[in-house]
C-alpha positions as CSV (number, residue, x, y, z in Angstrom):
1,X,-30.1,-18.9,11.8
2,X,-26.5,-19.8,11.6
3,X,-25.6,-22.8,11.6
4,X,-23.1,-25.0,14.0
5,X,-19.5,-25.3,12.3
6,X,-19.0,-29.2,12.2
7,X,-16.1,-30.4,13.6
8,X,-13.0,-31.1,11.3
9,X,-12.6,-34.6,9.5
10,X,-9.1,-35.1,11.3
11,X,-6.4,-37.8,9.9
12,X,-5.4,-40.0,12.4
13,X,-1.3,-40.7,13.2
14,X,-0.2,-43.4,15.4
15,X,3.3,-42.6,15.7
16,X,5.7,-45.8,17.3
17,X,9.6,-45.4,17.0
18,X,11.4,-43.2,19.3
19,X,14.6,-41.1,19.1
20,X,17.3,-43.2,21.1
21,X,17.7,-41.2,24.9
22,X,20.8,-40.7,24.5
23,X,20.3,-38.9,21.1
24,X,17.4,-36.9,22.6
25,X,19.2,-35.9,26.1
26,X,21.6,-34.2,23.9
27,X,18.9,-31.9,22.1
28,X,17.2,-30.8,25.4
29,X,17.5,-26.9,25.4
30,X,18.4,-26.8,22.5
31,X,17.2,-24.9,19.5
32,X,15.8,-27.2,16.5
33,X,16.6,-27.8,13.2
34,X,15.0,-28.9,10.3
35,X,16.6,-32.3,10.8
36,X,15.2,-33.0,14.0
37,X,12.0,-34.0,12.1
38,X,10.7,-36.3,9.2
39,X,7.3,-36.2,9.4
40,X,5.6,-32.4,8.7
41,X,2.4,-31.9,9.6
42,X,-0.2,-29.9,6.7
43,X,-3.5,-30.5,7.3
44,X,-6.2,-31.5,10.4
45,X,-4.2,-34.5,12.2
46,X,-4.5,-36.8,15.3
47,X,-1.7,-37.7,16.8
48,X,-1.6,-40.7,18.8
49,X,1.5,-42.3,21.0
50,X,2.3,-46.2,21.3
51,X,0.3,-46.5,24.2
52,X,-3.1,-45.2,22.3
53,X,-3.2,-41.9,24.2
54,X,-3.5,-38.6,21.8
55,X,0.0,-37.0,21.6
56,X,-1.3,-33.9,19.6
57,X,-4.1,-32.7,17.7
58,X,-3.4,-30.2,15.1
59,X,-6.3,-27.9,13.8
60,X,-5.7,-25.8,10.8
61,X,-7.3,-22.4,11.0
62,X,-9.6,-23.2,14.1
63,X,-9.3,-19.4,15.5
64,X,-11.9,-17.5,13.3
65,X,-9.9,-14.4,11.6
66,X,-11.9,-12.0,12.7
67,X,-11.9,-13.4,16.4
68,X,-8.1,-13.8,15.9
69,X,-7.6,-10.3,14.3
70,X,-9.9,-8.6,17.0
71,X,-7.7,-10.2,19.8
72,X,-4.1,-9.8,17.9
73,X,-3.2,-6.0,19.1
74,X,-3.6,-6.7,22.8
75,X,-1.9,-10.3,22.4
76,X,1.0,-8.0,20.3
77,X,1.4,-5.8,23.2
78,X,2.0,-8.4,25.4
79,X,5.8,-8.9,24.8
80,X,8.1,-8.4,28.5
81,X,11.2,-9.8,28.5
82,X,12.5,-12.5,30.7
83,X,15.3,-14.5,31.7
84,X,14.0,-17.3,33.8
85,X,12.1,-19.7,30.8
86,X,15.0,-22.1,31.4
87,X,15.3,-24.8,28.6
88,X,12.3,-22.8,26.9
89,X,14.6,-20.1,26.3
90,X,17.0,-22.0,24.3
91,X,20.0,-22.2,26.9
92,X,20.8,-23.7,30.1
93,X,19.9,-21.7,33.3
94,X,22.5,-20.2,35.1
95,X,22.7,-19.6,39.0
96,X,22.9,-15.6,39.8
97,X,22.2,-14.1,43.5
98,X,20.8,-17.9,44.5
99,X,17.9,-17.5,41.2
100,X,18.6,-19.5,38.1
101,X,19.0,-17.6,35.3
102,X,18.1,-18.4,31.3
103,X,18.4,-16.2,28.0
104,X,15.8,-13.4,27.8
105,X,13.6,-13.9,25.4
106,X,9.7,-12.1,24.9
107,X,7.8,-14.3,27.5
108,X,4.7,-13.3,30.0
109,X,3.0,-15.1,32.2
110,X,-1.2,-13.9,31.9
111,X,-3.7,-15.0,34.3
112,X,-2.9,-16.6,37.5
113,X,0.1,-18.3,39.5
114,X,0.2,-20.7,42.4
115,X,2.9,-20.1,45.5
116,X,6.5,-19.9,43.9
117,X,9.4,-21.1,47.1
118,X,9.8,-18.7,49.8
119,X,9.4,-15.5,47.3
120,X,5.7,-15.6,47.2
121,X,4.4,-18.1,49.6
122,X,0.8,-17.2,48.5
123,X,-1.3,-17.7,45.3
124,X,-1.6,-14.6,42.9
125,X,-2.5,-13.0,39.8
126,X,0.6,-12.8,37.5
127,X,2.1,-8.7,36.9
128,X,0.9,-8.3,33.9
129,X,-2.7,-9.4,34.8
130,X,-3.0,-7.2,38.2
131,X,-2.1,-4.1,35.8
132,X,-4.5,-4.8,33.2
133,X,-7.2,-6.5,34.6
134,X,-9.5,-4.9,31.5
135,X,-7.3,-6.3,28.9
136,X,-7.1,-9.7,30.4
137,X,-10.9,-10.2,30.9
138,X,-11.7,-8.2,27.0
139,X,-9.4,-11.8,25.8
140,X,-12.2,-13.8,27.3
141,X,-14.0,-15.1,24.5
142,X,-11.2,-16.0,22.8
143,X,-10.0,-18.7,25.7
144,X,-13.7,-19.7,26.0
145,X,-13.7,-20.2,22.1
146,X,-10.4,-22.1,22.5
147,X,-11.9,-24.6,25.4
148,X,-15.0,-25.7,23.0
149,X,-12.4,-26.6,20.7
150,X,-10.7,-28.9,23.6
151,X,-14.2,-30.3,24.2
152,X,-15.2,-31.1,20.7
153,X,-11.5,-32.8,20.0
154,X,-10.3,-34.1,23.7
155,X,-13.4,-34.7,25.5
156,X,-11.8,-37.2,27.9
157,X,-8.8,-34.7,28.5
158,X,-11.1,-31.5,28.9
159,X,-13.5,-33.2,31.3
160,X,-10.4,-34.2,33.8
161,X,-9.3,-30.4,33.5
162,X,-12.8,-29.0,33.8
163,X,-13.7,-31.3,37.4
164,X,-10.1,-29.8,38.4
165,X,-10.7,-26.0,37.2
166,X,-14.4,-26.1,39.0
167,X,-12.9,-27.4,42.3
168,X,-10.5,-24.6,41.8
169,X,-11.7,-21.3,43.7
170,X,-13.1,-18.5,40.7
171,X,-10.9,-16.0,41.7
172,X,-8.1,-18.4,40.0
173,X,-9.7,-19.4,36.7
174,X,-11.4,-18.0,33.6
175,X,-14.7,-18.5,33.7
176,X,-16.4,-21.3,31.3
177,X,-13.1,-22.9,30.6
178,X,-10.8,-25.4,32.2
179,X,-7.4,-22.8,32.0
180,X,-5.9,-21.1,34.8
181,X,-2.9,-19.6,33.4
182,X,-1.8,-18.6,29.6
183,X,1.8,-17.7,28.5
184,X,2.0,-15.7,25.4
185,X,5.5,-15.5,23.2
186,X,6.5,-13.6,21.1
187,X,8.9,-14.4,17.8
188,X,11.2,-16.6,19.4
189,X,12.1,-20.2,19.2
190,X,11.8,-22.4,22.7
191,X,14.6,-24.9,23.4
192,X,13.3,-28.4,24.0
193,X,11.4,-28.8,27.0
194,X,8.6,-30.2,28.8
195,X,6.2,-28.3,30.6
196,X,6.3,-28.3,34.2
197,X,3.3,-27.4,36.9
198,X,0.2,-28.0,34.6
199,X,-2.2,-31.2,35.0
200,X,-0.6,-34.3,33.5
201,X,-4.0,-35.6,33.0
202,X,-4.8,-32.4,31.3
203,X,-4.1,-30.8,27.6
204,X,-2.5,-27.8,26.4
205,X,-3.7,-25.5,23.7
206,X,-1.6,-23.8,21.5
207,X,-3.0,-20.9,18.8
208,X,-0.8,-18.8,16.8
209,X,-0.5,-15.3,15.5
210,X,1.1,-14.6,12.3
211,X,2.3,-11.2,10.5
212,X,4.8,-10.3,8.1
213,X,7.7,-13.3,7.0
214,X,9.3,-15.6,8.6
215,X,11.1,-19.2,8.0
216,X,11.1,-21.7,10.7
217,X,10.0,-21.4,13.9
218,X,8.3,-24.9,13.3
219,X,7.0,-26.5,16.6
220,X,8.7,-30.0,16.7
221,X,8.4,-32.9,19.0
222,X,12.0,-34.8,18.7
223,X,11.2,-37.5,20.1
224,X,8.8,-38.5,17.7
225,X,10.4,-36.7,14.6
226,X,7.4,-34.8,13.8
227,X,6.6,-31.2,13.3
228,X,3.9,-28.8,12.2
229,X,4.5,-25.1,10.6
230,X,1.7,-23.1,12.5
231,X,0.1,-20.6,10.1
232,X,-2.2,-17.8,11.5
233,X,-4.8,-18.9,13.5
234,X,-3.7,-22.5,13.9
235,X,-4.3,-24.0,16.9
236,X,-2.6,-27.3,18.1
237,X,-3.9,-29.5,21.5
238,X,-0.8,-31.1,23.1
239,X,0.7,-33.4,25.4
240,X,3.3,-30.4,26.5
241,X,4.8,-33.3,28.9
242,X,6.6,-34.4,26.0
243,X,9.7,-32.6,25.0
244,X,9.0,-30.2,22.2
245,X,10.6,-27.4,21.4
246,X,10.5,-24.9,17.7
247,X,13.1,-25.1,14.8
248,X,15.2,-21.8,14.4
249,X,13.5,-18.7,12.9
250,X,15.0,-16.8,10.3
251,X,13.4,-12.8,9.8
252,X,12.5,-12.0,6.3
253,X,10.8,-9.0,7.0
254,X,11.0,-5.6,9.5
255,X,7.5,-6.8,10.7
256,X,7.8,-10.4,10.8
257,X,5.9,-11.4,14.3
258,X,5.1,-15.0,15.9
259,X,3.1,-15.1,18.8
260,X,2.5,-18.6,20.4
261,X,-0.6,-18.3,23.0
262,X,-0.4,-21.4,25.4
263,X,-3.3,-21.8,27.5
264,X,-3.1,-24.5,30.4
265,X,-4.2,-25.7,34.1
266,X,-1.7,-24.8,37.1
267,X,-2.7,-27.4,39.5
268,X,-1.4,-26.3,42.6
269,X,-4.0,-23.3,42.2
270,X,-6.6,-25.8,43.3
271,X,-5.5,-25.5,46.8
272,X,-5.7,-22.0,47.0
273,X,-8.5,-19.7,49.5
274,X,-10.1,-16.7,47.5
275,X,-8.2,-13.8,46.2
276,X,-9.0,-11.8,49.4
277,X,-7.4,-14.7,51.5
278,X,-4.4,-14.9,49.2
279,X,-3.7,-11.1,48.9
280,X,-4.0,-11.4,52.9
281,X,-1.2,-14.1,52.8
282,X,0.8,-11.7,50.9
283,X,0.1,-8.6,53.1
284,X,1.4,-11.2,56.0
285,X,4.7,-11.8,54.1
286,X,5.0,-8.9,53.0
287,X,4.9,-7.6,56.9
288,X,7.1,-10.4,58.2
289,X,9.7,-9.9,55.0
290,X,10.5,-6.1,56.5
291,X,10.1,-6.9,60.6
């Protein structure tokens, strides 16, 4: 019989000064440097803010490697480019034909999206999910495996996501797990942002995917002046409603990769009918969009 892993022994952090907002407004979309932190991150930590609520929880080598290296080729696949990341994308959007537009940079959207504006006034599956419906559902167990770890480490967080993912029709969501919606990057750094759209009561998960060499690329939270080095297989719990953003990432090697897999809650997906309905809604625009 094998036995349950125990959870990791995790050192806890309080962290208490801020970076001055004046300092900090100047870093937003902006790529990060290695002196935009003073505190690094190396083994399992707690993070916790002023006002006693976790910040981040970082857990070294929490994605099995052979779970990880079963799941890396389609996660290595996934790599579309797009221009409207906005401050995630290292630069400050620019208006083009009435749509702000960003640098590209190798971002997708997996799972499932709520209504966007007047564009798609319905609730959907992303582009890359409708075309590979297979692929999505073989990544699964992963997502599952990543949720137990939210239980075990933020019970209070995960139970507030879970209520809102089971009131949330299961067309929308992955099954046994309180996500919605993953985006998956690869081998860039993100500007400092916040995270927009996901449940502020909730947490998001961060795993990475390492091959070949690379420097930086370290995922920093400014305000708080600490950072953490993500090797393979890491996977960090977050407040992504603080800013946070990654230091700049230097290529050592023709292979050198870095995928970031963040897995999170859209919230506006709990209002949403069944996929019939919503591919209905669509039909209807669609129809309207040509009269």
């Amino acid at each position: 019989m094998a036995l349950a892993k125990l959870p990791m022994q995790l050192t806890e952090l309080r962290v208490r000064s801020r970076t001055p907002k004046a300092e900090l407004d100047r870093k937003v979309g902006k790529i990060l440097t290695a002196d935009d932190y003073n505190v690094l991150l190396t083994g399992p930590t707690r993070v916790v803010a002023p006002s006693g609520q976790p910040l981040a929880i970082y857990l070294p080598r929490a994605i099995p490697a052979n779970m990880g290296n079963a799941h890396y080729p389609a996660l290595h696949e996934i790599r579309a480019l797009t221009d409207n990341r906005g401050l995630a994308s290292g630069s400050r959007a620019i208006k083009v034909h009435r749509q702000h537009r960003a640098n590209r940079v190798a971002s997708t959207i997996i799972g499932n999206f709520d209504p966007a504006g007047g564009r798609f006034p319905y609730c959907r599956t992303t582009a890359w999910t409708g075309k590979n419906t297979q692929q999505f559902r073989a990544l699964y167990p992963l997502f599952q495996h990543i949720a137990a770890q939210m239980q075990t480490y933020v019970p209070a967080r995960y139970a507030v996501q879970m209520a809102e993912a089971e009131r949330t029709h299961p067309d929308w969501r992955v099954a046994d797990t309180p996500f919605t919606t993953m985006t998956v990057n690869n081998t860039y750094p993100t500007g400092v942002h916040v995270d927009k759209g996901d449940l502020d009561e909730g947490f998001s998960c961060l795993a990475v995917w390492r091959r070949g060499q690379y420097a930086g690329g370290h995922l920093t939270f400014p305000e708080w002046r600490l950072a953490v080095d993500l090797q393979d297989g890491d996977l960090m719990l977050m407040d992504a409603h603080q800013w946070h953003g990654n230091t700049a990432m230097e290529l050592l090697s023709e292979d050198a990769e870095r995928i970031s897999l963040v897995l999170y809650y859209r919230t506006r997906l709990a209002a949403c009918g069944s996929g019939e309905a919503e591919r209905a809604k669509a039909q209807a625009h669609k129809t309207k969009s040509l009269a």
